[in-house]
C-alpha positions in Angstrom: -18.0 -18.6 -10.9 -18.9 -17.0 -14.1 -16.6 -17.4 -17.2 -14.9 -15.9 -19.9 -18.3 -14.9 -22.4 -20.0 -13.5 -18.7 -17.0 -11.6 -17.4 -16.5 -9.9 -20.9 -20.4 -9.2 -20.7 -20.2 -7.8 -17.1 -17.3 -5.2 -18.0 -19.1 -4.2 -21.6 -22.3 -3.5 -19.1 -20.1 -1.2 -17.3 -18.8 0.5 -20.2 -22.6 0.7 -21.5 -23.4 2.5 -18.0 -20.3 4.9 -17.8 -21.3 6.6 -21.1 -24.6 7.0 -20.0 -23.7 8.2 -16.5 -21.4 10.6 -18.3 -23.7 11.7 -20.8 -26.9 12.1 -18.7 -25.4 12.8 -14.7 -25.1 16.0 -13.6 -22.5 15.2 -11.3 -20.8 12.7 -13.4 -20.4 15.3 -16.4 -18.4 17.6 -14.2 -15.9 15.0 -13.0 -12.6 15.9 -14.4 -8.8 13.5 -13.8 -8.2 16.5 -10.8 -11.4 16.0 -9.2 -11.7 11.9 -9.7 -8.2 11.7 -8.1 -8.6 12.3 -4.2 -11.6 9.9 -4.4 -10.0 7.3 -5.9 -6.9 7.2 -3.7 -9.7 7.0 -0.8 -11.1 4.2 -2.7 -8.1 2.5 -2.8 -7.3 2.6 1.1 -10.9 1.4 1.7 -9.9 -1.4 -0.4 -6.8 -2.1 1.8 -9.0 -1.9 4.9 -11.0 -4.5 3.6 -8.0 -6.9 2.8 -6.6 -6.2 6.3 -9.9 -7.3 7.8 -10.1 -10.6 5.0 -13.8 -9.0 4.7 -14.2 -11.0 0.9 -17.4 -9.6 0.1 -16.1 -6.1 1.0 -13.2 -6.4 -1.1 -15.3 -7.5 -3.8 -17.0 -4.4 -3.4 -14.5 -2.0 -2.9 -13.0 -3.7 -6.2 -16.0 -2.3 -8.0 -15.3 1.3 -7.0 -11.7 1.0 -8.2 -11.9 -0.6 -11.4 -15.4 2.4 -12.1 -12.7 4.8 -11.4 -10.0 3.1 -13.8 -13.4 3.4 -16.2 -14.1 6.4 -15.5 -10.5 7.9 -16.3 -10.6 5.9 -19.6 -14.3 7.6 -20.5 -12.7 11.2 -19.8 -9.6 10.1 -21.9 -11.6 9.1 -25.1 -13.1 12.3 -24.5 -10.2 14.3 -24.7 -8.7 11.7 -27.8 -5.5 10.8 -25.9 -6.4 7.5 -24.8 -9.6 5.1 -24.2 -9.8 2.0 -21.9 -8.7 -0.5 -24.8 -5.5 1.4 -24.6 -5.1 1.1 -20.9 -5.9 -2.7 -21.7 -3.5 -2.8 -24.5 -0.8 -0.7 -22.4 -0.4 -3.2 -19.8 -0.8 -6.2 -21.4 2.2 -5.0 -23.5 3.8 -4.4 -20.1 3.8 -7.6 -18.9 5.1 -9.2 -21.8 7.4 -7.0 -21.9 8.3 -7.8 -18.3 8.0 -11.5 -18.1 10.3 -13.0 -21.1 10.2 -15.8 -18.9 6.8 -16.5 -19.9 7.0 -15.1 -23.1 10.8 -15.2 -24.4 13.9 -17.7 -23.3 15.1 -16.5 -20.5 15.2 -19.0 -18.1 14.6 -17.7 -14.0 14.7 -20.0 -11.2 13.1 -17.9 -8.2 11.2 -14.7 -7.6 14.3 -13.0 -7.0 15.7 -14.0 -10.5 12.2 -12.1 -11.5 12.4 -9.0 -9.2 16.3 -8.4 -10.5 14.9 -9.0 -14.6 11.9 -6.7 -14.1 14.2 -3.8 -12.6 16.9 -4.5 -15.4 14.1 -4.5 -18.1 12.7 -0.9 -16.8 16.5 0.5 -17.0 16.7 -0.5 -20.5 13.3 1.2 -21.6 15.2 4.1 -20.4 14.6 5.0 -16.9 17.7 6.7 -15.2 17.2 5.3 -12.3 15.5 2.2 -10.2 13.8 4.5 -7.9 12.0 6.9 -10.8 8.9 4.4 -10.4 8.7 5.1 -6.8 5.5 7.8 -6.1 6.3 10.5 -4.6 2.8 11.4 -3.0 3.7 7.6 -1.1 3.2 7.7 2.7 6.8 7.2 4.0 6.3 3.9 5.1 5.5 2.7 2.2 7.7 4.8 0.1 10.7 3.9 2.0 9.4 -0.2 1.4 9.1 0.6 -2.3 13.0 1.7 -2.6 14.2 -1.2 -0.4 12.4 -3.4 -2.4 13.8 -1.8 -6.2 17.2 -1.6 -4.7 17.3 -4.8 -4.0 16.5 -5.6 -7.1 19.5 -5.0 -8.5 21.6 -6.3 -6.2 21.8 -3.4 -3.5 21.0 -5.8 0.0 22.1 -7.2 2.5 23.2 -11.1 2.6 21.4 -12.3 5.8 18.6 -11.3 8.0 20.9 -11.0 11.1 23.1 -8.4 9.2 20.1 -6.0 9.2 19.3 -7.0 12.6 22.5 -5.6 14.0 22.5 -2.3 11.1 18.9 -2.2 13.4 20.6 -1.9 16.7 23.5 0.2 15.4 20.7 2.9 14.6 19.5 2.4 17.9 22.5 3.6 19.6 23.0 6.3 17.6 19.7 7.8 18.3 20.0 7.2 21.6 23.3 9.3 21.5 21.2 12.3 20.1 19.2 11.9 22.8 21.7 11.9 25.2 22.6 15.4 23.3 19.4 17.4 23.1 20.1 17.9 19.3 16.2 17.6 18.3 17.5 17.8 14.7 19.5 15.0 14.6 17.0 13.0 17.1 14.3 13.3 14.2 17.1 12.1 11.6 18.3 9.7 13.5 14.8 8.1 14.8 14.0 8.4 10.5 17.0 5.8 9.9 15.9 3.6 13.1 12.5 3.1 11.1 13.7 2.9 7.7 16.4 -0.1 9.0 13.3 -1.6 10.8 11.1 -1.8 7.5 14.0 -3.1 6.2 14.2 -5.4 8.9 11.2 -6.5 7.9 11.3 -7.4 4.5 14.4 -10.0 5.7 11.1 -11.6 7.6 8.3 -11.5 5.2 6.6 -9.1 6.7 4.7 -6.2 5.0 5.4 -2.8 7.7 2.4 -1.2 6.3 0.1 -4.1 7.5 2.0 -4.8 10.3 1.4 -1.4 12.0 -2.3 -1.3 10.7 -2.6 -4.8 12.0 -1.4 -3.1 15.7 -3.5 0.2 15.3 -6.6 -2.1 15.1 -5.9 -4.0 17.7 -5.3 -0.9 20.2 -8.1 0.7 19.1 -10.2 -2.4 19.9 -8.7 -2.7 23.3 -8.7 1.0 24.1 -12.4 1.2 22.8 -12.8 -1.7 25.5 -11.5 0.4 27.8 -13.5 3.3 27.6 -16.5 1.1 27.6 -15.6 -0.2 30.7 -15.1 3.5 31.9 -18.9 4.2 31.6 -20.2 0.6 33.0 -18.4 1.7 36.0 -19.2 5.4 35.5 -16.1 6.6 36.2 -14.1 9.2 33.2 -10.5 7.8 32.1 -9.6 10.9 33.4 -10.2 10.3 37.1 -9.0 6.5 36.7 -5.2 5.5 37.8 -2.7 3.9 35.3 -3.2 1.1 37.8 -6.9 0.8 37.0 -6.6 1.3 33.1 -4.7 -1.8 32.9 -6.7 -4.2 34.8 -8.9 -3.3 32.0 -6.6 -3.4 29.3 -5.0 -6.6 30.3 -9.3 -8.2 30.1 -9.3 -6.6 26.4 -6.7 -8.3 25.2 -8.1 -11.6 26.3 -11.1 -10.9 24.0 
């Protein structure tokens, strides 16, 4: 592992070869904080693929491309005299002082969840109106909707015991199934939105992050299904023309594998 002297050295390299990518690319010169921006949320879910797959080298890789985009914005920044990447350094170290009088005042915590319920306090008195202001809005749903159970709760807004939520899970169960009973697409959509939101709830009571859960599942069926159409041409016969009956003689070998 390299230290301190080396990893300073490897970042001022990086610096060295943004300004000369920026000064000399043709592609690089046009880049703007619009145009970077749909790239770098792809490099960010690229990241999260390699995590899910615990691919190390990958995620140092995909590490790179994030921190060339953070770079990158900083470059563009300096440019326009707003801000350069010492003051995106500055900014967050600040931050988490700031955040963590723990570490760096006298207050004394004795959990995470004495941190969680300080950090969300700290935020309202720099003069946020709410808990939730920090929550994206360009969030996919599942996440967003993890995001603002997880502020909330910071503050005290929860429920006591995992069994509670359990039951507030069920409860939403029956009352979609009541729409459903009723034909009222409407309230069948709203309806099936609380049944989720009470389930990634749910799942915060167990540890569990929903994101990764569901990815976690989407992998695995897409293995097994991709199984499945294999065994589909070794037998050269189309899913179409197979029985339910068939398929799952398959399916059931895949998820041996």
């Amino acid at each position: 592992m390299t230290n301190k002297t080396q990893q300073l050295k490897a970042f001022e390299r990086l610096l060295i070869i943004m300004d000369e990518l920026r000064e000399q690319c043709p592609w690089d010169k046009k880049q703007t904080l619009q145009t970077l921006r749909h790239l770098t949320i792809e490099e960010v879910y690229e990241l999260g693929d390699a995590i899910l797959d615990n691919d190390l080298d990958e995620v140092k890789k995909e590490l790179g491309d994030v921190l060339l985009h953070i770079v990158f914005y900083s470059k563009i920044g300096s440019e326009a005299n707003a801000f350069d990447i010492a003051d995106v350094c500055n900014s967050i170290c600040d931050k988490l002082i700031d955040r963590h009088p723990h570490i760096y005042g006298n207050v004394k915590v004795e959990n995470e969840d004495d941190v969680k319920r300080n950090w969300e306090q700290l935020k309202l008195k720099e003069g946020k109106n709410s808990v939730l202001e920090g929550v994206p809005k360009s969030l996919p749903a599942m996440v967003k909707a993890n995001r603002i159970q997880d502020k909330v709760s910071g503050v005290g807004f929860d429920w006591e015991e995992p069994h509670q939520v359990f039951e507030k899970v069920e409860e939403e169960l029956g009352e979609l199934q009541e729409e459903i009973n009723l034909g009222n697409q409407d309230k069948i959509e709203s309806e099936f939105g609380d049944v989720l939101f009470s389930m990634i709830n749910y799942a915060r009571f167990l540890n569990v992050d929903p994101e990764s859960a569901l990815e976690r599942t989407n992998k695995k069926f897409i293995k097994r299904f991709q199984y499945l159409e294999q065994k589909s041409k070794d037998i050269k016969k189309p899913l179409s023309e197979m029985t339910l009956q068939e398929m799952d003689v398959f399916w059931e070998e895949a998820k041996k594998i």
